[in-house]
C-alpha positions as CSV (number, residue, x, y, z in Angstrom):
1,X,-1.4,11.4,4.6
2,X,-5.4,12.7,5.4
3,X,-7.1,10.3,7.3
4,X,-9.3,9.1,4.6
5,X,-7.1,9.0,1.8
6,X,-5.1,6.0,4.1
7,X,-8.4,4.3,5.2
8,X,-9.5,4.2,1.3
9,X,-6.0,2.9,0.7
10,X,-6.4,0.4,3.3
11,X,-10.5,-0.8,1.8
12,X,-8.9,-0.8,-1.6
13,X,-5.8,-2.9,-0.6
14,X,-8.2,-5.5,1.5
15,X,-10.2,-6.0,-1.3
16,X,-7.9,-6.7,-3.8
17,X,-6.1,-9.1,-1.4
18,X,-9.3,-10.9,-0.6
19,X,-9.9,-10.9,-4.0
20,X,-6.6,-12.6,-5.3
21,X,-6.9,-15.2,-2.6
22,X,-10.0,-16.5,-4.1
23,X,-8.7,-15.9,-7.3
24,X,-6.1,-18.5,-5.8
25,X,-8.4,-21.0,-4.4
26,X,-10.1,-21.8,-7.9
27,X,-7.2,-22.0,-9.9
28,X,-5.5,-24.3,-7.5
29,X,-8.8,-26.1,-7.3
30,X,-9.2,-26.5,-11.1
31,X,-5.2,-27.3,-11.9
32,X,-5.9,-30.1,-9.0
33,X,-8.8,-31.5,-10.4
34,X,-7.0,-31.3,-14.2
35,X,-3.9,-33.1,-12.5
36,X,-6.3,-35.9,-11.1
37,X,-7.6,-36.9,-14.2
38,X,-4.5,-37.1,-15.5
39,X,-2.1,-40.2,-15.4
40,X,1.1,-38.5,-13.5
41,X,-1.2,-37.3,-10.6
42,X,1.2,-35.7,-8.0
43,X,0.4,-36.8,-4.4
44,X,-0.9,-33.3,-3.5
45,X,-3.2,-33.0,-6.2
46,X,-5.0,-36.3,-5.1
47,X,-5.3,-35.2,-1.4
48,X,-6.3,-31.6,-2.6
49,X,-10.4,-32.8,-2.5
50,X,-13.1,-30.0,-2.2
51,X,-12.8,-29.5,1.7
52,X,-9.4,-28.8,1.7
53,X,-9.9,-26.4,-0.6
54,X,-12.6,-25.0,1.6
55,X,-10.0,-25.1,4.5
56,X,-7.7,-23.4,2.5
57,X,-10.5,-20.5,1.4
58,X,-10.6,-19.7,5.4
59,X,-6.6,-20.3,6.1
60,X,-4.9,-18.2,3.7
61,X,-1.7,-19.3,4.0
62,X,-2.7,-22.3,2.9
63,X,-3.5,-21.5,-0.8
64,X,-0.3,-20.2,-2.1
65,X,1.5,-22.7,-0.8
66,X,-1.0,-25.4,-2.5
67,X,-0.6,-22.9,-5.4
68,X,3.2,-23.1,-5.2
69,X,3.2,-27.2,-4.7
70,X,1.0,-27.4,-7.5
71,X,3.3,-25.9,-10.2
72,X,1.7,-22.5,-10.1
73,X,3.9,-20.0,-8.7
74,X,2.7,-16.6,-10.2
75,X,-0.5,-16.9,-8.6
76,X,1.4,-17.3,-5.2
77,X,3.3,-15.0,-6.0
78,X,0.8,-12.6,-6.4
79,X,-0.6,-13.5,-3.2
80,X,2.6,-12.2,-1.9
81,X,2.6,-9.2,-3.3
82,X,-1.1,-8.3,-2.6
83,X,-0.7,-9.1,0.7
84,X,2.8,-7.2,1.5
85,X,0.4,-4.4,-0.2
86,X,-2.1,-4.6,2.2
87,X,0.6,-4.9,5.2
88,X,2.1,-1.7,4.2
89,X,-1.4,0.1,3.8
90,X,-2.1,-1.3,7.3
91,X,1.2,0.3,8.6
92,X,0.9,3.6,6.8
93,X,-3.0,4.0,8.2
């Protein structure tokens, strides 16, 4: 593969990984503060306040898991897969 066909792969792949995880971070953030409200809060959506969201925007592997907790797996699943994306792309460059 030419050199700058695999670097382009590797920008493209970074950015659509760094995409989905804040793609991540607000929808966990808005189905925990739609859970709050709610009278059959779990124990993760009360603890899930605006800094640990924050946390989780600068440790990723914190917001799929949240995301996973929290009832919503195809967005953590996507994680996954955009970030098994990237891992190859960094491997192939």
């Amino acid at each position: 593969m030419n050199a700058r066909v695999a670097g382009i792969f590797l920008l493209v792949a970074l950015l659509v990984f760094m995409v989905a995880h804040v793609v991540v971070v607000v929808r966990v953030g808005r189905v925990a503060k739609a859970m709050r409200a709610g009278p059959d809060a779990s124990s993760l959506a009360k603890k899930l306040g605006p800094m640990r969201l924050v946390v989780s925007l600068f440790v990723p592997p914190l917001a799929p898991y949240y995301a996973w907790a929290l009832g919503e797996g195809p967005f953590a699943v996507a994680w996954l897969v955009t970030l098994a994306v990237y891992v190859v792309a960094m491997t192939v460059s």
